[in-house]
C-alpha positions in Angstrom: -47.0 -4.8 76.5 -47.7 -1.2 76.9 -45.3 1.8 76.5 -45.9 2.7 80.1 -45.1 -0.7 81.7 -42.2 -1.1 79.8 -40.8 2.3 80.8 -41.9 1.1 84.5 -39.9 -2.1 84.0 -36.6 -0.4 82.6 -37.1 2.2 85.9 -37.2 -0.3 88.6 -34.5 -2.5 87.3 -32.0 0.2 86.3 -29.0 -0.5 87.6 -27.2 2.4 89.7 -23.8 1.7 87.7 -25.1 2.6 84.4 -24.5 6.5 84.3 -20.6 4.8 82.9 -22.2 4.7 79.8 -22.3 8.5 79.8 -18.3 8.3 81.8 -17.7 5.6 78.5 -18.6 8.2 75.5 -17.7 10.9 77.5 -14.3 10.6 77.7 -13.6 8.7 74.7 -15.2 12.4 73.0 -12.5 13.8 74.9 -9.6 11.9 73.8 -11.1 11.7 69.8 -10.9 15.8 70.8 -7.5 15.8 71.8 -6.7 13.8 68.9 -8.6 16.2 66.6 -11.1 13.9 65.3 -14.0 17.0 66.3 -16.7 15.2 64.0 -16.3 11.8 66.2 -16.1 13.5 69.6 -19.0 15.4 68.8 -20.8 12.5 67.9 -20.2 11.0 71.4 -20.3 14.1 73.1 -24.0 14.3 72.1 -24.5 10.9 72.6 -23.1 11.1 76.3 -25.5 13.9 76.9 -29.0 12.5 75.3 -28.1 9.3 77.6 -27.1 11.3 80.6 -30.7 12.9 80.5 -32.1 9.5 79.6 -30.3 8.2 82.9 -31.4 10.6 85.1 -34.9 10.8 83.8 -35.3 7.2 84.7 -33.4 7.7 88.0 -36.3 10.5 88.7 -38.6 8.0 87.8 -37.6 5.0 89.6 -37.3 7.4 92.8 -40.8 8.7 92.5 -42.7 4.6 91.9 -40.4 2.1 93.4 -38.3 4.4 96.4 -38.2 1.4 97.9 -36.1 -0.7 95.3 -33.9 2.4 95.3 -33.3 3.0 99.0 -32.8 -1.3 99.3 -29.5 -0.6 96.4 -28.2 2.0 99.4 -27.4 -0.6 101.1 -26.1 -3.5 99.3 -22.7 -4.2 99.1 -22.4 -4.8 95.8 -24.9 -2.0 94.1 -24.4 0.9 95.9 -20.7 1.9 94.5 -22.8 1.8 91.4 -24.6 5.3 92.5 -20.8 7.2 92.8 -21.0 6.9 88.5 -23.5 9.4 88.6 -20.9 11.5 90.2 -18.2 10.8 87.6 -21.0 10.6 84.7 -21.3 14.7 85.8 -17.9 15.4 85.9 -17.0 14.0 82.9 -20.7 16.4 81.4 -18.5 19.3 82.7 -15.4 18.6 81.4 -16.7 18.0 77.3 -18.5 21.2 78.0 -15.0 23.1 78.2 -12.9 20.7 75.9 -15.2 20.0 73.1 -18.1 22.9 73.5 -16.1 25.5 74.8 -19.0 26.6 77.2 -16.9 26.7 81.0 -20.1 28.8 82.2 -22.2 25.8 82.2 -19.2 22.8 83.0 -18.7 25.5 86.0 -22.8 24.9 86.7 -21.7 20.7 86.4 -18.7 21.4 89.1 -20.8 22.3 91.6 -23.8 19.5 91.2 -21.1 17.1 91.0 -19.6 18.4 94.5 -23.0 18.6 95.7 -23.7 14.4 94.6 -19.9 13.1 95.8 -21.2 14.5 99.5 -24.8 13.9 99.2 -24.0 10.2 98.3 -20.4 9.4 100.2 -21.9 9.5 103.7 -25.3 8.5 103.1 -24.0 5.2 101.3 -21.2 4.5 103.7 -23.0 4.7 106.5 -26.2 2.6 105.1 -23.2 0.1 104.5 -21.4 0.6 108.0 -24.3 0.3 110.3 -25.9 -2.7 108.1 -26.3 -5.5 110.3 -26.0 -8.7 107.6 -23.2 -8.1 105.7 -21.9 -10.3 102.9 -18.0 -11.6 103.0 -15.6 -10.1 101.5 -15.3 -12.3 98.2 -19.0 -11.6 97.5 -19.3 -8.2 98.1 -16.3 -6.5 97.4 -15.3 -6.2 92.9 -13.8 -4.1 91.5 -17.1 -1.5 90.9 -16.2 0.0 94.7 -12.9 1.8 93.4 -16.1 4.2 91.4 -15.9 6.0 94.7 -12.1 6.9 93.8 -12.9 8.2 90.2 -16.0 9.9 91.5 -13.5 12.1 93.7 -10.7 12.5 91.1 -13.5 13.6 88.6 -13.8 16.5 90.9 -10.6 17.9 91.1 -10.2 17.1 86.8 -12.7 19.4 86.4 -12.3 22.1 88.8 -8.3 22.2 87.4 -9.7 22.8 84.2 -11.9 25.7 85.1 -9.4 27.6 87.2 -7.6 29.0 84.5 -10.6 30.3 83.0 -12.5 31.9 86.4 -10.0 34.2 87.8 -12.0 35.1 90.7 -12.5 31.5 91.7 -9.5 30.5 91.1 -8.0 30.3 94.2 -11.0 28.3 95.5 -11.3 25.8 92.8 -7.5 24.9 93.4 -7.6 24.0 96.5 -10.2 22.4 96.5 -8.9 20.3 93.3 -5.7 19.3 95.5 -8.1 18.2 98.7 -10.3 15.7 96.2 -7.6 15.0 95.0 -5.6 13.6 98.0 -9.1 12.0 99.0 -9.5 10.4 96.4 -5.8 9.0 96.5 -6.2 7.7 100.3 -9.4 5.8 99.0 -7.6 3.8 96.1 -5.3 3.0 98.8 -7.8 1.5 101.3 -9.9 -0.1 98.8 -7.3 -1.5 96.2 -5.7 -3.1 99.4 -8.2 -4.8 100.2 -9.3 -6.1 96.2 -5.8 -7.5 96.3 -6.5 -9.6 99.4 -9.6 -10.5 97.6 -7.4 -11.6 94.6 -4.9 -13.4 96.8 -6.2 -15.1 99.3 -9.7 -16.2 98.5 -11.0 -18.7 95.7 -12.0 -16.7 92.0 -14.2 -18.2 89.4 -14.3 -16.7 86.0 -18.1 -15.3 86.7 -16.4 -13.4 90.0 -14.3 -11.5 87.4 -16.5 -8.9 86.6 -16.0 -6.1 84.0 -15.5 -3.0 86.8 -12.4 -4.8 87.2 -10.7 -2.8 85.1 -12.1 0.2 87.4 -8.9 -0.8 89.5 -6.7 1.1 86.3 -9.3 3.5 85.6 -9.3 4.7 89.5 -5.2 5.7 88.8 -5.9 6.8 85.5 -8.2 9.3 86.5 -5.4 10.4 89.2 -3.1 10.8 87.3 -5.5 12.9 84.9 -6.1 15.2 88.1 -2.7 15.1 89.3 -1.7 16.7 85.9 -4.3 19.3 86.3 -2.6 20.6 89.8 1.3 20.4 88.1 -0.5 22.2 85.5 -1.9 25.1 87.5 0.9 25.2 90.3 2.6 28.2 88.6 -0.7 30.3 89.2 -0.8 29.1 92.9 1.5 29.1 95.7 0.5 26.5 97.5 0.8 24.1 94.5 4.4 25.2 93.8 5.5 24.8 97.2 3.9 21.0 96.3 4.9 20.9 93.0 7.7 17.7 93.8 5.0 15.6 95.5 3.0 16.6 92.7 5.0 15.2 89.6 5.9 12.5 91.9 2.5 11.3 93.1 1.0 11.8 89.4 4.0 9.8 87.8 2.8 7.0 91.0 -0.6 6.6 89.5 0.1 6.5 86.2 2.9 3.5 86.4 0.6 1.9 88.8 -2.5 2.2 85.8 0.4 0.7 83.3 1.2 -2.0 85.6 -2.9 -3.1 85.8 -3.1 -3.6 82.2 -1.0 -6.6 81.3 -2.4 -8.0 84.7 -6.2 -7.5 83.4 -5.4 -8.8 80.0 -4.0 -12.2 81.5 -7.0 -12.3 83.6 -9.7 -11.5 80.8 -7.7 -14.2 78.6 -7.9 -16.2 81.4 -11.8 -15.8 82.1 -13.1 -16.3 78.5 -10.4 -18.1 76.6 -8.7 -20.5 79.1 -12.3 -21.0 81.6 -14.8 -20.3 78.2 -16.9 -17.7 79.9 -19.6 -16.4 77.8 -18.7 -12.6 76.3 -22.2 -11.2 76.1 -23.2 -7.9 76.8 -24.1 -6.6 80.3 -23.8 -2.6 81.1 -21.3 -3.4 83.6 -18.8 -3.5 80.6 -19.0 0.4 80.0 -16.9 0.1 83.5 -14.4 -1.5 81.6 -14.7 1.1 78.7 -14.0 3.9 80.8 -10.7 3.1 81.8 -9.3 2.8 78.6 -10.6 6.0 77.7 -9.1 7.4 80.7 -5.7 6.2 80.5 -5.5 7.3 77.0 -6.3 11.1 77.8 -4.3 11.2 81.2 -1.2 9.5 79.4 -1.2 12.3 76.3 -1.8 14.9 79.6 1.0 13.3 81.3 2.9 13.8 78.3 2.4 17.1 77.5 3.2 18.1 80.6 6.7 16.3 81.5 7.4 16.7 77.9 7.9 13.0 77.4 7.5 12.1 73.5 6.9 8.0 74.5 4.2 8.8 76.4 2.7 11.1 74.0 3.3 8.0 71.6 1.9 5.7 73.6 -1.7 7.8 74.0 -1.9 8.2 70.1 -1.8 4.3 70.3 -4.1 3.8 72.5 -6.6 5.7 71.6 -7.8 3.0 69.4 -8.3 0.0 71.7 -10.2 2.5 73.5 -12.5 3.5 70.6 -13.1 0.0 69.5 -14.2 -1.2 73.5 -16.9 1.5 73.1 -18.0 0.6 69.8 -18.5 -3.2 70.5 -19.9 -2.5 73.6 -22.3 0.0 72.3 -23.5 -2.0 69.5 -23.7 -5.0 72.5 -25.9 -2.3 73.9 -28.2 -2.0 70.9 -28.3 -5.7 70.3 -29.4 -6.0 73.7 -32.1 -3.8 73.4 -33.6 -5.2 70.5 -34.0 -8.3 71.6 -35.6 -7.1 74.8 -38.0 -5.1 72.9 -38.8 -8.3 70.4 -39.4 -10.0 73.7 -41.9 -7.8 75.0 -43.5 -7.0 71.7 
């Protein structure tokens, strides 16, 4: 098979959801940064943004020969959360560009093209989806993978809380509206989550219904808690924040006992799914949305910490930080396998 119809094929099937490969390495960079492994998060860091390119290029692509493929995922149910990664995967760009590269001018360039993507796909997408005539129940097209839209937002105000400091003359701006994404993106992990625990509750779930984004439903409060940590952080350069600075610390401290409370509940469930019901653990990119959230929780626990000057939780994120490197590096090499074998396939 030809170079050219194989890129065609990889173009038209690419699924929307998998710019969380570039949210994946991204923040696990981050949290190898924090933890001062620099040789590792640089590693990822440039591996986050060779695929980000990648992904886009083939987003460009697919766009330009098969529109039509693309403008169908609009509007289904269960693919077009996957487009709100993009939105994250940009974010999480900015935020190694000030962390590990120390280059805010550019993350600054990354805030506003991810503002510009969270509006220019929010109301197209939710209004293909509102005014969609044929629309699938709720146990088929409701997973976890639609709580994206909720880390897409948070990702907004995380970066734009860690750029304030650093543009005094935009400061002011950036804050506020860090706090407003912020409290958007809290109001839509209560609407959706509500309704993912009806979903759990009350309708029948088979281990292949169990999907990896799952785990999007800790990642969505991670991320949060990461932004709610960026506002306590800035509130003493900002009076509005200090005048909030209670429901602050007490929202942030919400999310991130509500993350902590998911994870014993998603382990059961995973044991549950491929050791109790024997489902297959083979790679698919929906995993890098389970990735993500352990990534996350590891960085917005050691921010948490450092913050409310609580040694456990800094404790806790030096822990961590490990289960979340190992997810990435099974999934990664899941990744490679993958590909290999596709490529023997078409050879």
């Amino acid at each position: 098979m030809k170079l050219t119809q194989r890129l065609d094929g990889a173009a038209r099937s690419l699924p929307p959801a998998y710019f969380a490969l570039v949210m994946a390495a991204g923040i696990v960079a981050i949290a190898c940064q924090l933890k001062g492994w620099t040789g590792i998060a640089w590693g990822l860091y440039v591996l986050a943004s060779v695929s980000y390119v990648a992904l886009w290029s083939f987003t460009l692509w697919r766009g330009c020969r098969f529109l039509k493929e693309l403008a169908r995922d609009f509007s289904d149910h269960c693919v077009a959360p996957g487009f709100f990664t993009m939105v994250a995967a940009t974010a999480i760009m900015g935020s190694q560009l000030v962390i590990v590269d120390r280059r805010p001018e550019v993350a600054a360039v990354f805030w506003c093209l991810t503002v510009l993507l969270a509006i220019g796909l929010t109301y197209p997408i939710f209004t293909a989806l509102i005014i969609r005539e044929n629309k699938p129940p709720i146990e088929k097209g409701l997973n976890g993978a639609w709580l994206v839209v909720v880390v897409a937002w948070q990702s907004i105000s995380v970066l734009g809380g860690l750029l304030a400091p650093l543009f005094e003359s935009q400061r002011e701006t950036l804050l506020l509206a860090s706090l407003l994404t912020w409290l958007v993106g809290g109001m839509f992990y209560l609407w959706i989550i509500s309704l993912i625990f009806y979903r759990y509750m009350f309708f029948s779930f088979q281990p292949q219904d169990l999907t990896p984004p799952y785990w999007i439903n800790m990642g969505a409060v991670a991320i949060s808690t990461l932004a709610g940590v960026g506002l306590v952080r800035n509130a003493p350069r900002n009076a509005l924040l200090a005048d909030l600075i209670a429901f602050l610390k007490g929202g942030t401290l919400m999310f991130w006992a509500t993350a902590t409370w998911w994870i014993p509940m998603l382990l059961l469930l995973g044991y549950w799914r491929h050791v109790t019901k024997k489902f297959p653990l083979t790679y698919s990119p929906l995993y890098w949305g389970a990735v993500f959230p352990l990534g996350m929780y590891t960085v917005c626990t050691y921010r948490l910490g450092q913050v409310t000057h609580l040694a456990p939780l800094l404790s806790l994120s030096e822990y961590f930080i490990y289960p979340a490197l190992a997810a990435w590096s099974l999934t990664f090499f899941g990744m490679l396998r993958a590909l290999v074998r596709g490529l023997c396939r078409t050879a």
